[in-house]
C-alpha positions as a LaTeX table, in Angstrom:
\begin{tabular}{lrrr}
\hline
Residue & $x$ (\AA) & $y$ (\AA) & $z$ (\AA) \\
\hline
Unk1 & 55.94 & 89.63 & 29.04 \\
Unk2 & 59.01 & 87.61 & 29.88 \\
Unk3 & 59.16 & 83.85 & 29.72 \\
Unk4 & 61.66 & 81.62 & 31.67 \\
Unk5 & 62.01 & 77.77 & 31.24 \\
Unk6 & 60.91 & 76.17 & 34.14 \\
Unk7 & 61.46 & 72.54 & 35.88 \\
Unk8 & 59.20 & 71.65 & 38.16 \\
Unk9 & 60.44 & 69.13 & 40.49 \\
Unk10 & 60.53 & 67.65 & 44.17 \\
Unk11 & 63.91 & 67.68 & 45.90 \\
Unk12 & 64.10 & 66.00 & 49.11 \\
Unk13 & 60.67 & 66.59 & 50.17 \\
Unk14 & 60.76 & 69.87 & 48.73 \\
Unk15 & 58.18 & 71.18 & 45.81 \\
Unk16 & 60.35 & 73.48 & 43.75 \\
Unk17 & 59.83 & 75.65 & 40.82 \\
Unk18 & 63.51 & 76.19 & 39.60 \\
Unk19 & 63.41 & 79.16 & 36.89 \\
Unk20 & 65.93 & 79.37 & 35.17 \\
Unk21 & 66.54 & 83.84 & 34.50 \\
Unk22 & 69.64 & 85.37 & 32.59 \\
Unk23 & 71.40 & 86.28 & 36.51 \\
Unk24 & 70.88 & 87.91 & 40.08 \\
Unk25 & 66.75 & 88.86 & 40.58 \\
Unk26 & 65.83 & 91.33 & 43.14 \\
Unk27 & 63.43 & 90.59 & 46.07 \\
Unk28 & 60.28 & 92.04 & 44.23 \\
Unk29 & 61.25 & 89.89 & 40.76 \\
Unk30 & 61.44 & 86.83 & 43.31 \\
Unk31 & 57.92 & 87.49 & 44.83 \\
Unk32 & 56.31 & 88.29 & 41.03 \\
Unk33 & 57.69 & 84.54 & 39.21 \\
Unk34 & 56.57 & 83.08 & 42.63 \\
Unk35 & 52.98 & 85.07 & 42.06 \\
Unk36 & 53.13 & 83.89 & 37.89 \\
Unk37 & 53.74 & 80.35 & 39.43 \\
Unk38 & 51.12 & 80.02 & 41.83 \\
Unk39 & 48.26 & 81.79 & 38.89 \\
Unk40 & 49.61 & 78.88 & 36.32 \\
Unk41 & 48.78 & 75.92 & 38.91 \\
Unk42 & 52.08 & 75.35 & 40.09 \\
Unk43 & 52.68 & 73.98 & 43.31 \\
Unk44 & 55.91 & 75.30 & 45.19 \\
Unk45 & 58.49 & 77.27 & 45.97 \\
Unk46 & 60.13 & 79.26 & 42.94 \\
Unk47 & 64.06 & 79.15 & 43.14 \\
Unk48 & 65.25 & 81.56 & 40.45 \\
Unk49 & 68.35 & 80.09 & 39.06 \\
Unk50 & 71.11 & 81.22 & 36.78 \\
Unk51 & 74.36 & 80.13 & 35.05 \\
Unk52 & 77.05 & 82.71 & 36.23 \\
Unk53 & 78.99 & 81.95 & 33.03 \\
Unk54 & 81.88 & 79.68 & 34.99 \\
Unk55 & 80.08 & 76.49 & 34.39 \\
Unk56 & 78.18 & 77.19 & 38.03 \\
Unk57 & 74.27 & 77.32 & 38.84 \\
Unk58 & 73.73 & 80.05 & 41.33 \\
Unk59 & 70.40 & 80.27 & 43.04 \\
Unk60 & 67.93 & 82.46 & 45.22 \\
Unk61 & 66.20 & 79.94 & 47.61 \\
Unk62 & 65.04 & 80.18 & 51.16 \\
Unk63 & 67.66 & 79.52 & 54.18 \\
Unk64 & 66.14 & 75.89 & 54.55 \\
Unk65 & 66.41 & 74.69 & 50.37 \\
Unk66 & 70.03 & 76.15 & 50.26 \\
Unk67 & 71.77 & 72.97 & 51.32 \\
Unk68 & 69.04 & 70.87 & 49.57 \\
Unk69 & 69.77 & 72.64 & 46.16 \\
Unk70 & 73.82 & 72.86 & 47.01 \\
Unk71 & 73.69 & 69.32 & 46.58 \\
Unk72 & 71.87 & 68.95 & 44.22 \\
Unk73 & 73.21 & 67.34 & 40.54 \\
Unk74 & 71.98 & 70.60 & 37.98 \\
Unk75 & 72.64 & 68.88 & 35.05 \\
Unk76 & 69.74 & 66.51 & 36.23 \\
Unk77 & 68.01 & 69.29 & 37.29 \\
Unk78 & 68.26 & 71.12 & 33.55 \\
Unk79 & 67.21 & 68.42 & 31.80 \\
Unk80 & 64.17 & 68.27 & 33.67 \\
Unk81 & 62.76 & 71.36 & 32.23 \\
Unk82 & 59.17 & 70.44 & 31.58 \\
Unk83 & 57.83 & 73.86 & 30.71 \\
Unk84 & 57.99 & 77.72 & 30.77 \\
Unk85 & 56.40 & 80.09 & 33.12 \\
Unk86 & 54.92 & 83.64 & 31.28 \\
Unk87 & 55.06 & 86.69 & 34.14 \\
Unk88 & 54.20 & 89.88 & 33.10 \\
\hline
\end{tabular}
């Protein structure tokens, strides 16, 4: 069972699950965290995120979050981890 840190947080109107993984996630890992999400009670979309080693956050959000979250301040947003989400 992995475990990712999680902030849970509301961008602009949006409800967002930001978990931070270790890089890129594939279509089916994006629908299984949002699946773990929603059976832990949490409310929102799940934006798989990822440090790609150059001092950048890189992200997998829908069309409509992706200027949302490119404005976004990440440094904020990583010191709001308030938990961890367990998906098996």
């Amino acid at each position: 069972m992995a475990t990712f840190d999680v902030a849970h947080i509301n961008e602009q109107g949006f409800n967002l699950v930001i978990a931070f993984v270790n890089g890129p996630v594939s279509d089916d890992m994006q629908l299984r965290l949002q699946r773990c999400a929603k059976a832990a009670g949490l409310v929102g979309t799940v934006v798989p995120a990822w440090n790609d080693g150059l001092g950048t956050w890189q992200y997998r959000a829908p069309l409509d979050m992706l200027v949302v979250l490119g404005m976004a301040d990440w440094d904020k947003i990583v010191a709001s981890i308030n938990g961890q989400l367990s998906c098996g």
